[in-house]
Every structure is written in C-alpha cells, then in structure tokens.
C-alpha positions as CSV (number, residue, x, y, z in Angstrom):
1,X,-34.0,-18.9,-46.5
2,X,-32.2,-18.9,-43.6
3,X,-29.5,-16.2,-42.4
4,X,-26.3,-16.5,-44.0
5,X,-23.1,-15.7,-41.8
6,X,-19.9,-14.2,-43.7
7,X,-17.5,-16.0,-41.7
8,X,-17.8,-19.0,-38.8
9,X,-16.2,-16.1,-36.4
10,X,-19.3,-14.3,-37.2
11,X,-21.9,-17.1,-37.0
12,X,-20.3,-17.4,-33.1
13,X,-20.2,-13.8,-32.8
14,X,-24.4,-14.2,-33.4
15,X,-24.5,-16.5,-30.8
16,X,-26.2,-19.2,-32.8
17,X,-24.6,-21.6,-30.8
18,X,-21.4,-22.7,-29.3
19,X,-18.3,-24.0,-30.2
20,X,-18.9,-27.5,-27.9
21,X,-22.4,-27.6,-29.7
22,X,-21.4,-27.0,-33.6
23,X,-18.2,-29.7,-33.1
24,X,-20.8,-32.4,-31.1
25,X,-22.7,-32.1,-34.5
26,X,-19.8,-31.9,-36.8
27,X,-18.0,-34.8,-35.3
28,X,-14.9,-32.7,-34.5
29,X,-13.2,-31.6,-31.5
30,X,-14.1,-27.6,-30.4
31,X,-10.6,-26.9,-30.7
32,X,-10.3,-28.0,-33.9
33,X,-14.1,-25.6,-34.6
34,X,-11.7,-22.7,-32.6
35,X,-9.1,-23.1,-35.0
36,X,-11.3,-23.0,-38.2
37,X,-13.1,-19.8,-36.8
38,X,-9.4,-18.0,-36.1
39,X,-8.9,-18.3,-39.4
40,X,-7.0,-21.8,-39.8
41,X,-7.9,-24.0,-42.8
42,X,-10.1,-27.1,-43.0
43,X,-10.3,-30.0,-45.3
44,X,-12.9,-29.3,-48.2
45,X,-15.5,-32.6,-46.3
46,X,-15.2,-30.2,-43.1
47,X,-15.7,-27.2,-45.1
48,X,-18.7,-28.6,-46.4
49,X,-20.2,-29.8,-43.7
50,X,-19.6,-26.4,-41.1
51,X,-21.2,-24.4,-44.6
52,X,-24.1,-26.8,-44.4
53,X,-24.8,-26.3,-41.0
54,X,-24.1,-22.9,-40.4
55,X,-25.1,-21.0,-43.8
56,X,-21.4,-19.7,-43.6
57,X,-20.3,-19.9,-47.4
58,X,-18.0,-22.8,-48.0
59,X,-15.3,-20.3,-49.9
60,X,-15.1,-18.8,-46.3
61,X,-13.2,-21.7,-44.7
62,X,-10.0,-21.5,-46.7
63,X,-9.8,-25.3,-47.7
64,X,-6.9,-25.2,-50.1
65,X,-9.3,-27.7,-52.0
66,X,-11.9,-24.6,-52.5
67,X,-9.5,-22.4,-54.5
C-alpha cells in the first residue's frame, strides 16, 4: 500500500514531487495546486483526482461536496 499523506501541504512537504509536476498531471494550473495545498477548497472531480494521485484522503481537500 502505498504512503498516505494527511494533507497535500504535507505530501509537498515529503517532497514527492512538485507543484509544476502534480498540476501537469492533474490538468490544472500550479497556482490553482498552491491554492488547494494553503488550504483553499476544490471541486469534489479535483478532489478526487489530487486523492488518487497523491494518497492524500479526499475528506482532506475541503470540497463543500465532501461534507
């Protein structure tokens, strides 16, 4: 199983990889990834797919759609 990350500040904090890198695979913008790891909100499809490729837990990304 592979390592699970509390929060997508922490899975950068691991250096696992870059912001550039983890929006070039999420098809969005590393601002946008910046935001999301300060703490903004994402859309639940965004939450998803950062959860799925980073182990972070989706409940972790604050999508008002989570709740």
């Amino acid at each position: 199983m592979a390592k699970r990350y509390p929060t997508l500040a922490a899975y950068f904090e691991a250096r696992i990889e870059t912001q550039d890198a983890l929006a070039a695979r999420a098809g969005v913008s590393q601002a946008h990834i910046s935001r999301i790891a300060g703490g903004e909100s994402c859309s639940l499809a965004l939450a998803k797919t950062l959860s799925r490729l980073t182990g972070v837990p989706l409940e972790s990304f604050g999508s008002a759609e989570v709740a």
